[in-house]
C-alpha positions in Angstrom: 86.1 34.3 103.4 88.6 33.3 101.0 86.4 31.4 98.6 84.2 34.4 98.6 87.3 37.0 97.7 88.2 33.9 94.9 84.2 34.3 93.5 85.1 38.0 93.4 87.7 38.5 91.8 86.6 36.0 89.3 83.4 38.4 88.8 85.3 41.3 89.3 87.9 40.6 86.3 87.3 37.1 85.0 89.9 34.3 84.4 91.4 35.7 81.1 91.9 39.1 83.0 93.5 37.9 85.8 96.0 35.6 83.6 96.8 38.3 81.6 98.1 40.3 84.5 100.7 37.7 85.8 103.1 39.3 84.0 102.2 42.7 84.9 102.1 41.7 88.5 105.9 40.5 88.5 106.8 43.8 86.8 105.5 45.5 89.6 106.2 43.1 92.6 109.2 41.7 93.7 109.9 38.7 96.4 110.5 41.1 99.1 109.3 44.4 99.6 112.0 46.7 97.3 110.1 47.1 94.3 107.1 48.8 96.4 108.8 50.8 99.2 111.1 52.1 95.9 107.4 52.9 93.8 106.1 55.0 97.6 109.6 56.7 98.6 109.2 57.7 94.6 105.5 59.2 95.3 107.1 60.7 98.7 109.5 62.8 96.9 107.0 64.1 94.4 104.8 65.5 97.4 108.1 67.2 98.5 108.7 68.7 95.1 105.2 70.1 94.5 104.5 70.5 98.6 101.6 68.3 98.4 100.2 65.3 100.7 98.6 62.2 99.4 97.0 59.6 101.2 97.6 55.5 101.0 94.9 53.3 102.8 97.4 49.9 103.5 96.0 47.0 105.0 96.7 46.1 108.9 98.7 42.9 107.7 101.0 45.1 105.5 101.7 47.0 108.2 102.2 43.7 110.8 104.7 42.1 107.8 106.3 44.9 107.1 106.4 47.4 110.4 110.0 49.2 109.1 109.0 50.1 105.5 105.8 51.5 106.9 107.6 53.6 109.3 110.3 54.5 107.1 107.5 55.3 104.6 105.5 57.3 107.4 108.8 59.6 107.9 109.5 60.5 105.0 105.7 62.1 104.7 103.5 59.5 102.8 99.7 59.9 105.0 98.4 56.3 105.6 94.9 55.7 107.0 92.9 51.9 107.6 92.2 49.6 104.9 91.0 46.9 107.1 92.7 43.9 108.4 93.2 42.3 105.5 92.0 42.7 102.0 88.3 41.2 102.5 85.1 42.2 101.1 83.4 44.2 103.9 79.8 44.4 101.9 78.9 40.7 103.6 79.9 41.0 106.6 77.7 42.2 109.7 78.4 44.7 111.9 79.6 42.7 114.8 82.2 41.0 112.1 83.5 44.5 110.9 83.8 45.9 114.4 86.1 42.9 115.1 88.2 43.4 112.1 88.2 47.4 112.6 89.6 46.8 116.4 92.6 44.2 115.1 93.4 46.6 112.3 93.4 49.6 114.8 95.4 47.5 117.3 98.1 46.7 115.1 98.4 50.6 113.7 98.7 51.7 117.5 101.0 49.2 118.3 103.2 49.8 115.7 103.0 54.2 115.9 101.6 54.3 112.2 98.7 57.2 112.3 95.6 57.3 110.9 92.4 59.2 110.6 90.1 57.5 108.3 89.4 54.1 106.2 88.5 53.2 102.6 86.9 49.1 102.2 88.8 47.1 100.2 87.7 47.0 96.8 85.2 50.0 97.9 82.8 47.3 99.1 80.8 48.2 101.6 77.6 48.1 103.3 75.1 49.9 105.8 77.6 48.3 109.1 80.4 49.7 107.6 79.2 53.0 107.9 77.7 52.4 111.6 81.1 50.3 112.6 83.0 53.2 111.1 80.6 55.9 113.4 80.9 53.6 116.8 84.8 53.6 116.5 84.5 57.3 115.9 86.8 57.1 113.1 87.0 60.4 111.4 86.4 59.9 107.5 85.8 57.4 105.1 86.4 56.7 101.6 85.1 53.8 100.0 81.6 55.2 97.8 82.7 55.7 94.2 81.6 58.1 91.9 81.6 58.0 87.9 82.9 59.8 85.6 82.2 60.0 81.9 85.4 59.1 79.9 83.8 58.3 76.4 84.1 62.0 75.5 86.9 61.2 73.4 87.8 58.2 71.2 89.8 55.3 72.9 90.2 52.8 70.5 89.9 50.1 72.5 89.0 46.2 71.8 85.3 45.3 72.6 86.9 42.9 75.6 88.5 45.7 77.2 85.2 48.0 77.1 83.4 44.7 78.7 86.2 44.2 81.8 85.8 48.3 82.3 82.0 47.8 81.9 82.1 45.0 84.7 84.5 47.0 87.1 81.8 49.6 86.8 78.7 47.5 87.4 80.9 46.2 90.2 81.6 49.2 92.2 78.3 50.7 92.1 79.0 54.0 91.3 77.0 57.4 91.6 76.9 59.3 88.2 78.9 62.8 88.7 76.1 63.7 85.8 73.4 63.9 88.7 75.1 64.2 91.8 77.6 66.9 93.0 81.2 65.7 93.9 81.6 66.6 97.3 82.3 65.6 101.2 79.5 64.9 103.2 79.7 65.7 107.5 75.4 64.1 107.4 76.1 60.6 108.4 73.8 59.4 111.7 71.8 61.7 113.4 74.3 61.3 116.7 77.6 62.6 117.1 80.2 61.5 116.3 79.4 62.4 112.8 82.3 61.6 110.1 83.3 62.9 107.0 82.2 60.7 104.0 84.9 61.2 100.8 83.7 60.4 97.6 86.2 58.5 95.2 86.5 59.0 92.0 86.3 56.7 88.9 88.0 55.4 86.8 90.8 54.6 89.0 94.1 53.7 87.5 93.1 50.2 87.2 89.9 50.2 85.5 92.3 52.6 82.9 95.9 50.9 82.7 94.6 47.1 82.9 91.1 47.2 81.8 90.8 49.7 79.1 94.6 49.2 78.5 94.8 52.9 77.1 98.6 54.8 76.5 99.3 57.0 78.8 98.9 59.8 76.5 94.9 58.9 76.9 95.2 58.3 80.5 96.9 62.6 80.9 93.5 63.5 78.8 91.2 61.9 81.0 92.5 63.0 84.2 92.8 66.6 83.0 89.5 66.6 81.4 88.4 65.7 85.0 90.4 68.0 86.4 88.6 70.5 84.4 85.1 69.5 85.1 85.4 69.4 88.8 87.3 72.7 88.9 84.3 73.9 86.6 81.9 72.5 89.3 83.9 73.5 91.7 84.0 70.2 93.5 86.4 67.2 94.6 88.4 65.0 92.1 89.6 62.2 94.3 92.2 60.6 91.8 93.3 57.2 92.8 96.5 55.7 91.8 98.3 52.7 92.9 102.0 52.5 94.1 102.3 50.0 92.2 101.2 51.5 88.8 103.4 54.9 89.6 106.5 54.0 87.8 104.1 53.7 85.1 102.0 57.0 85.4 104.9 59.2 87.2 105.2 61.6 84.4 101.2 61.4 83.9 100.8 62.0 87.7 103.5 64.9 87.7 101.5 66.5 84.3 98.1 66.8 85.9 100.0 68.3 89.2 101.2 71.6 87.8 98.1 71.4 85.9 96.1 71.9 88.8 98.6 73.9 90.1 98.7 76.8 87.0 94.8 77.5 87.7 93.9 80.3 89.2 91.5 80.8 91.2 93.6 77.8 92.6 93.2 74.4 92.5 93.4 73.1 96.6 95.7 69.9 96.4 95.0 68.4 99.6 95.0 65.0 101.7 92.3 63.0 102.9 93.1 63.9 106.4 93.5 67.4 105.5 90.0 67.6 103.5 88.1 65.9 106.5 89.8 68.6 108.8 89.1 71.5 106.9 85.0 69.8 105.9 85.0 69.9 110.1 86.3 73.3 110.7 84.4 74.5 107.8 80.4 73.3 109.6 81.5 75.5 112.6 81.1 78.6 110.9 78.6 81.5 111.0 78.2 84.8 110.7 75.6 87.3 112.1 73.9 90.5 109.9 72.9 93.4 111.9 70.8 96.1 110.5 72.7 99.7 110.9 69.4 101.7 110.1 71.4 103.8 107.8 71.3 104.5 104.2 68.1 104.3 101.7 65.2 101.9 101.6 66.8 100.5 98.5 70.1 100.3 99.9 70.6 100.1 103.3 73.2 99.6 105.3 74.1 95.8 107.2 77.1 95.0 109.4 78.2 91.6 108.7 80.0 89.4 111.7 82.1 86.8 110.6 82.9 83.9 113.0 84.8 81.5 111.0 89.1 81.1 110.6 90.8 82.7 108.4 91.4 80.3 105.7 87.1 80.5 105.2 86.7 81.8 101.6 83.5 83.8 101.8 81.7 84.4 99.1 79.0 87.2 97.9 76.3 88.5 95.2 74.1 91.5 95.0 76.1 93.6 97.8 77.8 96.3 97.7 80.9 96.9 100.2 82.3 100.3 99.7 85.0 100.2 102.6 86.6 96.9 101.5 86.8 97.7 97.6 89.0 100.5 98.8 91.4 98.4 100.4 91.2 96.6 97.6 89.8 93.2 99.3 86.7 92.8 97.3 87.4 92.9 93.8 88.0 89.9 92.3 85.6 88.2 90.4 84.7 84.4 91.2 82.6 83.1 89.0 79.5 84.9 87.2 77.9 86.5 89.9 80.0 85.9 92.5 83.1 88.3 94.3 85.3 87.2 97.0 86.0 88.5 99.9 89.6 88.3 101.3 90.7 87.2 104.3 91.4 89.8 107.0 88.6 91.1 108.4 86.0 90.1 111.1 83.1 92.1 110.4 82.6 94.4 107.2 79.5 97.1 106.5 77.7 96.1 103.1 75.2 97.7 101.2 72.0 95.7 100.0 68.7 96.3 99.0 67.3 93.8 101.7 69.2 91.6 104.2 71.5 89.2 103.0 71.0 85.3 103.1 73.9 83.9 104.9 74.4 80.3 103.1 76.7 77.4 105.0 75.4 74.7 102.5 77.5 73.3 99.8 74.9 74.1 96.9 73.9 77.8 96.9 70.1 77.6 96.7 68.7 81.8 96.6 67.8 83.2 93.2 69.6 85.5 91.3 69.0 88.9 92.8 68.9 87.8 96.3 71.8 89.4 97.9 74.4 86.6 99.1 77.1 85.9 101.9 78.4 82.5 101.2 80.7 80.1 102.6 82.0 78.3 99.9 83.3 74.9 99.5 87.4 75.2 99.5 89.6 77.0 101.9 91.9 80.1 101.5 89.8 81.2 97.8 90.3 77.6 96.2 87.8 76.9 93.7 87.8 73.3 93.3 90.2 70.5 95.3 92.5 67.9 94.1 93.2 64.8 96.3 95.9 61.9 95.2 95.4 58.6 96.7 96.0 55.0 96.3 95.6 51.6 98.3 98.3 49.4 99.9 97.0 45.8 99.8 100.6 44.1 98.9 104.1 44.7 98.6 105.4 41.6 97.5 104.2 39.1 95.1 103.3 36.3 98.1 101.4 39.4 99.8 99.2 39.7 96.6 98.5 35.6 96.4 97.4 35.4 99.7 95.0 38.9 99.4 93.5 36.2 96.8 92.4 34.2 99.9 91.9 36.6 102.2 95.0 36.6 103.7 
């Protein structure tokens, strides 16, 4: 295993890339594990300041080195989840293999009281075991499948070798283009329960921009925001991933595109991992019956609509009309085009409509134009688009990131 991590990383960023780093890498690691549990207690105390969450996959030996800065870490608010054992490429190993290292990651997390709901692969390579090792533990998300964003929108000015490292960290990963595919969670997994929730990453990560692409953080704010912008366009998920170790470098970056997403309005949902995968769970239970109330014309008649959800669903609607909640003053607001939202705080409402209304629990509203709508959209509590901050924990000292190299 360790001479295949060595052949990746050599594909992965080559020999120049990798020397070119050594500096970097004893910037940002120490001999003992200061420099990193100062870099997370700094990320800790920005969650406190904006009243966010983010979430840090570490590996299981991190944890076993280091069992006090975890904890310490873990107290003070910073959301860990599995990163495997040790920082290994999962895509070649079989089922059987992954199940083994699952269980001694798992082990050490219980034995040591760190929580976790869900895993991310090391270097976000994985394969179809993953998924069913991942299932048969009954772990409750994952986040290793990476999806692309365009960043060329604006001019970089970077060296031809910096566009070919990016261009190999893309071929790499294996990416979905965000150009054809929607941004979003996925509960479809297996056709068994336990189902889990998949979390698409997004890229670039902080890597592929600070070290690859080498851009000034000036460039890095644009790209994120532009992101930002698309996905709350979309109205879908921009997992941003950012390193500890690269937050001393990016904290006023980081802190920027926070109370960017937080000046939106509707709002911008910055949430967890954890807290996504709860709310994509409590979100598929929900329904809601229409009842015909034989009243009104043949062109508008009347429906009663019964709501069986929670009370952070944000429900959505086209083509109704709802006399008794516009008076109350819970129906007006405008979404997006065609859409209104309906408030929280009722359980059933009487609605207007020229036929019966569609009720839609899918993530993609499918009916045509005139079709008279009851949605449940995508984000809790009326968000229109969600935020999540993470990063991975593979080392916190300089011998921790030269072992990783072999597998260690």
């Amino acid at each position: 295993m360790g001479n295949n991590l060595f052949q990746f990383l050599m594909t992965s960023r080559g020999v120049k890339n990798l020397l070119s780093r050594a500096y970097s890498l004893i910037q940002r690691f120490g001999l003992g594990p200061g420099k990193m549990e100062s870099s997370l207690t700094c990320w800790a105390k920005i969650a406190h300041k904006y009243n966010i969450r983010a979430t840090f996959p570490v590996t299981a030996i991190i944890v076993k080195r280091y069992p006090r800065v975890i904890k310490r870490l873990q107290a003070q608010g910073i959301e860990f989840a599995l990163h495997g054992f040790t920082h290994i490429d999962y895509s070649v190993l079989s089922l059987a293999e992954q199940i083994t290292h699952f269980n001694k990651a798992i082990k050490v997390f219980n034995f040591y009281g760190i929580d976790f709901d869900g895993f991310r692969a090391p270097y976000t390579r994985w394969n179809h075991w993953t998924m069913e090792a991942i299932q048969e533990l009954k772990i409750k998300w994952e986040s290793s499948k990476t999806m692309l964003w365009d960043i060329f929108f604006t001019p970089l000015n970077v060296q031809s070798k910096g566009i070919k490292a990016y261009e190999k960290a893309v071929a790499l990963y294996n990416s979905v283009d965000v150009r054809t595919h929607p941004v979003l969670p996925d509960l479809s997994y297996g056709e068994v329960q336990p189902q889990f929730v998949e979390i698409p990453l997004c890229l670039p990560d902080d890597e592929m921009l600070v070290d690859r692409l080498k851009l000034p953080l000036a460039k890095i704010k644009e790209i994120w925001e532009y992101i930002l912008a698309q996905s709350y366009e979309r109205g879908e998920l921009f997992t941003l991933q950012l390193h500890p170790e690269r937050l001393p470098l990016c904290k006023s970056v980081i802190e920027q595109v926070i109370r960017k997403a937080q000046s939106y309005y509707p709002k911008v949902w910055i949430a967890s991992l954890n807290e996504i995968a709860e709310w994509w769970n409590e979100k598929a239970q929900f329904r809601a019956e229409v009842k015909d109330l034989g009243r009104g014309s043949t062109s508008n008649s009347e429906y009663k609509i019964i709501f069986n959800c929670s009370a952070r669903a944000t429900i959505l609607c086209k083509n109704i009309e709802c006399p008794s909640l516009q008076a109350e003053k819970r129906f007006n607001l405008k979404w997006n085009n065609s859409y209104q939202w309906v408030k929280p705080g009722t359980n059933e409402v009487i609605v207007k409509a020229n036929i019966p209304p569609v009720i839609v629990k899918d993530t993609v509203d499918k009916t045509d134009e005139s079709t008279p709508t009851i949605w449940f959209w995508r984000w809790p509590n009326g968000a229109r688009s969600c935020l999540s901050i993470t990063g991975d924990v593979d080392s916190l000292t300089l011998v921790d990131f030269l072992l990783r190299i072999v597998g260690k």
